[in-house]
C-alpha positions as protocol buffer text, in pm:
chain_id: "A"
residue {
  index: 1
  type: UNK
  ca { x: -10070 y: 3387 z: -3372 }
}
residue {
  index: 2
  type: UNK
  ca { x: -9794 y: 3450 z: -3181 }
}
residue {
  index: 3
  type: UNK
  ca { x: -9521 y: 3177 z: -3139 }
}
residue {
  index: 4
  type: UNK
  ca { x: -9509 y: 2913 z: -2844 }
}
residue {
  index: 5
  type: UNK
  ca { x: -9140 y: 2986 z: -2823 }
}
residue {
  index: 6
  type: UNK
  ca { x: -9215 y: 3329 z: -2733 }
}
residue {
  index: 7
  type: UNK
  ca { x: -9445 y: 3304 z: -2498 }
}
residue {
  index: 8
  type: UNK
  ca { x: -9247 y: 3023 z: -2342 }
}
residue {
  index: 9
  type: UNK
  ca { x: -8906 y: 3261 z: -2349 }
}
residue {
  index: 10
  type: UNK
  ca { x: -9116 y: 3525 z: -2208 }
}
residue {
  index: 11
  type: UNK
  ca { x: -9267 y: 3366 z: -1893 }
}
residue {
  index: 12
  type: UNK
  ca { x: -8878 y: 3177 z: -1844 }
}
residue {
  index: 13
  type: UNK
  ca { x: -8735 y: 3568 z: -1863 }
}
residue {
  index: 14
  type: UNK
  ca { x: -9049 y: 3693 z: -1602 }
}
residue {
  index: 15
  type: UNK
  ca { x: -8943 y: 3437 z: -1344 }
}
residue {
  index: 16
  type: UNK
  ca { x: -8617 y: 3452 z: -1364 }
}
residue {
  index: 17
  type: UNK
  ca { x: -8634 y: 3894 z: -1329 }
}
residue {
  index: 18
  type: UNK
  ca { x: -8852 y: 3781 z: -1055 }
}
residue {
  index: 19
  type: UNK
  ca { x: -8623 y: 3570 z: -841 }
}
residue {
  index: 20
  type: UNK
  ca { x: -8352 y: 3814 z: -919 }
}
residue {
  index: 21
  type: UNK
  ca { x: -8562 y: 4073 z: -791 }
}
residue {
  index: 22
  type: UNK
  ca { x: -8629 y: 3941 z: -479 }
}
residue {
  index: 23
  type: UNK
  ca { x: -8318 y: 3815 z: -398 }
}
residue {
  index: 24
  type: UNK
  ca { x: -8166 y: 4151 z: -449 }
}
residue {
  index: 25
  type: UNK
  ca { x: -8466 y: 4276 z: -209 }
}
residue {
  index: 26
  type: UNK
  ca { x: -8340 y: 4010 z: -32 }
}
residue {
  index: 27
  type: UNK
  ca { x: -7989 y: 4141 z: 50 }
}
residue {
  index: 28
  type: UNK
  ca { x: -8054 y: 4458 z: 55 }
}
residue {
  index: 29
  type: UNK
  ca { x: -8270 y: 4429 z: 328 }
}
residue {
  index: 30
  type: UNK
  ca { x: -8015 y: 4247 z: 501 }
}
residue {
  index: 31
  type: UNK
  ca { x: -7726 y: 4451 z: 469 }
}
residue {
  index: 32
  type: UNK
  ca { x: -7943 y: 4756 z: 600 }
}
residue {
  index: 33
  type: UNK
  ca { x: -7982 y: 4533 z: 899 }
}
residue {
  index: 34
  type: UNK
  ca { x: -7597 y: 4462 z: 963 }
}
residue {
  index: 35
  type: UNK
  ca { x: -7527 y: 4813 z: 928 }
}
residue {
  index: 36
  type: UNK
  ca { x: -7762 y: 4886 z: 1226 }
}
residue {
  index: 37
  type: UNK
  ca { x: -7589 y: 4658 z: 1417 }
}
residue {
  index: 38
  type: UNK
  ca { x: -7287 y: 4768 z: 1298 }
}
residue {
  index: 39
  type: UNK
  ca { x: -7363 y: 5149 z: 1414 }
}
residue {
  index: 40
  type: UNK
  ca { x: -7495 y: 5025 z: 1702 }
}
residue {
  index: 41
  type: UNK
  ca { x: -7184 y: 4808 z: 1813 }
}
residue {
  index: 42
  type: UNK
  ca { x: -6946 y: 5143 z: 1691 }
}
residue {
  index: 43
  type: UNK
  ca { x: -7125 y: 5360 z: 1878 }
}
residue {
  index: 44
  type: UNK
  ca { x: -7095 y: 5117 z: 2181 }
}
residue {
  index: 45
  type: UNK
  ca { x: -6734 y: 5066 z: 2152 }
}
residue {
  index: 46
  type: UNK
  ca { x: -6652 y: 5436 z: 2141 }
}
residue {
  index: 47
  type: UNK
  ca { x: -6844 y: 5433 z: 2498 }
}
residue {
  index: 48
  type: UNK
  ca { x: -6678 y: 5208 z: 2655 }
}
residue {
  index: 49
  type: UNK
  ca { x: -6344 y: 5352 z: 2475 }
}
residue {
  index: 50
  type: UNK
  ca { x: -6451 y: 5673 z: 2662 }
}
residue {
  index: 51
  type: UNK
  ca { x: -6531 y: 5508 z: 2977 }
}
residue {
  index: 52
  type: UNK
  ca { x: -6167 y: 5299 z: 2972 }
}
residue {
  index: 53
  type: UNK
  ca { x: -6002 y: 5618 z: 2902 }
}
residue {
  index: 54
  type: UNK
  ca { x: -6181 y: 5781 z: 3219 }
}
residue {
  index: 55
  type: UNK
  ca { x: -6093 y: 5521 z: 3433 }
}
residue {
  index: 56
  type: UNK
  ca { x: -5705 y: 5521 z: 3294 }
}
residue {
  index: 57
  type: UNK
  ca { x: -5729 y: 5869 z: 3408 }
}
residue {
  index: 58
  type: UNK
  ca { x: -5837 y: 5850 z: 3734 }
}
residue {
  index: 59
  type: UNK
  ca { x: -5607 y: 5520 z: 3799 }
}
residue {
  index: 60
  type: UNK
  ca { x: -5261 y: 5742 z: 3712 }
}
residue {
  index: 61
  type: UNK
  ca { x: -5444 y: 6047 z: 3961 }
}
residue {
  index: 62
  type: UNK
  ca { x: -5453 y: 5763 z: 4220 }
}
residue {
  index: 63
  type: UNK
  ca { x: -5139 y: 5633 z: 4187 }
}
residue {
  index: 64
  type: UNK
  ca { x: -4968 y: 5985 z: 4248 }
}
residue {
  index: 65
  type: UNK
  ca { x: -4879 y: 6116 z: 4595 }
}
residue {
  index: 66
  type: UNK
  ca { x: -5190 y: 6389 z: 4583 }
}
residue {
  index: 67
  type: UNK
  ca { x: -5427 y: 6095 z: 4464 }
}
residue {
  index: 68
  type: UNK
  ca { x: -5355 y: 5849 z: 4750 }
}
residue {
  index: 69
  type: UNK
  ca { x: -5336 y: 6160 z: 4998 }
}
residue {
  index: 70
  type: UNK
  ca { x: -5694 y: 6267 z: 4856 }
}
residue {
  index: 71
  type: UNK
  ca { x: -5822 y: 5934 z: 4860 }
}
residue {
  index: 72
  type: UNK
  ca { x: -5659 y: 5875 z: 5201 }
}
residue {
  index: 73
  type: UNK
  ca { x: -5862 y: 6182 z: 5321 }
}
residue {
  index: 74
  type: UNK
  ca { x: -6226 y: 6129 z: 5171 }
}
residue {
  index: 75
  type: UNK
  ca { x: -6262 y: 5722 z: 5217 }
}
residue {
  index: 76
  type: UNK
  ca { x: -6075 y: 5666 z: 5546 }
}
residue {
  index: 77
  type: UNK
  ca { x: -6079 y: 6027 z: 5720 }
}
residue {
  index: 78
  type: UNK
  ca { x: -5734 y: 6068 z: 5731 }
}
residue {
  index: 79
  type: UNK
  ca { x: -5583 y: 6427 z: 5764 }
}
residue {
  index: 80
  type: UNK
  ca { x: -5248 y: 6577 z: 5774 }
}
residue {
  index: 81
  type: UNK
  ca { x: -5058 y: 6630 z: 6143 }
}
residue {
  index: 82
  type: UNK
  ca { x: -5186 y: 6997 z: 6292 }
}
residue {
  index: 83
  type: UNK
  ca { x: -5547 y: 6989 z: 6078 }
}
residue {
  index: 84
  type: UNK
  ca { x: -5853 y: 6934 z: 6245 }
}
residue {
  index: 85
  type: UNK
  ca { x: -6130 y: 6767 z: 6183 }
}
residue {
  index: 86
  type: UNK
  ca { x: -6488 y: 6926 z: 6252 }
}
residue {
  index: 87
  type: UNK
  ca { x: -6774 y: 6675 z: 6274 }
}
residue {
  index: 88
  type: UNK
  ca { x: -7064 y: 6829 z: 6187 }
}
residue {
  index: 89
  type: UNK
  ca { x: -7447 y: 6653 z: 6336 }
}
residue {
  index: 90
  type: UNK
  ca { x: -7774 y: 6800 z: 6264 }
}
residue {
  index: 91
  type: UNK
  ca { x: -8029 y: 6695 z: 6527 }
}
residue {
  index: 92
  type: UNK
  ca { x: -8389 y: 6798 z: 6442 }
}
residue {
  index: 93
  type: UNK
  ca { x: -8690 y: 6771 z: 6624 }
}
residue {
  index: 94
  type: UNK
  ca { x: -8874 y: 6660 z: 6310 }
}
residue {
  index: 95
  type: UNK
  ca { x: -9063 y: 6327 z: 6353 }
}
residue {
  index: 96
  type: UNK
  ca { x: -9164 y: 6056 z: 6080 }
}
residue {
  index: 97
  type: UNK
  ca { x: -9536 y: 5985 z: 6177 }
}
residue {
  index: 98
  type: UNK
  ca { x: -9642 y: 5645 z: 6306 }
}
residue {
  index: 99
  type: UNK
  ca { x: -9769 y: 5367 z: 6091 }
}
residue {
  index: 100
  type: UNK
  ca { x: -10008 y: 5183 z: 6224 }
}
residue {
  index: 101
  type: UNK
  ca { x: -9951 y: 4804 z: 6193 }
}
C-alpha cells in the first residue's frame, strides 16, 4: 500500500508544476504581445523619422534663394522681369446632362 505521504507529496508537487506552468504560459504570452507592440511602435517611429527628415529637407530647399524663387513662382504666379506668362483655357463644347429634380 503505498504511503499517504507520497501520495500527498505527489499531488503538492502536481499543483505546484501546474501553477508554474501556467504562469510561465502566462508571461510568455505576454511578452510576445509587448514585442508586437514594440515592432509596431519601431516601425512607426522610423516613419515618422523618415517623414521629419523629408520635411527638414524641403524646409532648408525653401529657405534658399532658388526655393523661395520656385515657390514664389508656382503658389503666387510670380515670374522673373522679361518672362511671360501664357495662360492656357480649354473650352469644350462637351455638356454634363441634365438631372431631373
Amino acid at each position: 500500500m503505498v504511503r499517504l505521504r507520497w501520495v500527498m507529496a505527489l499531488a503538492v508537487l502536481g499543483v505546484v508544476l501546474a501553477i508554474i506552468g501556467t504562469g510561465t504560459f502566462i508571461e510568455l504570452r505576454r511578452a510576445s504581445r509587448l514585442k508586437t507592440l514594440v515592432d509596431t511602435r519601431m516601425e512607426e517611429l522610423v516613419r515618422l523619422s523618415r517623414t521629419i527628415q523629408e520635411l527638414q529637407g524641403q524646409l532648408r530647399y525653401l529657405q534658399t534663394p532658388e526655393g523661395i524663387a520656385r515657390r514664389a513662382r508656382q503658389e503666387f504666379n510670380l515670374a522673373f522681369p522679361g518672362e511671360r506668362i501664357y495662360r492656357i483655357e480649354i473650352q469644350s463644347e462637351d455638356r454634363l446632362p441634365q438631372q431631373d429634380p
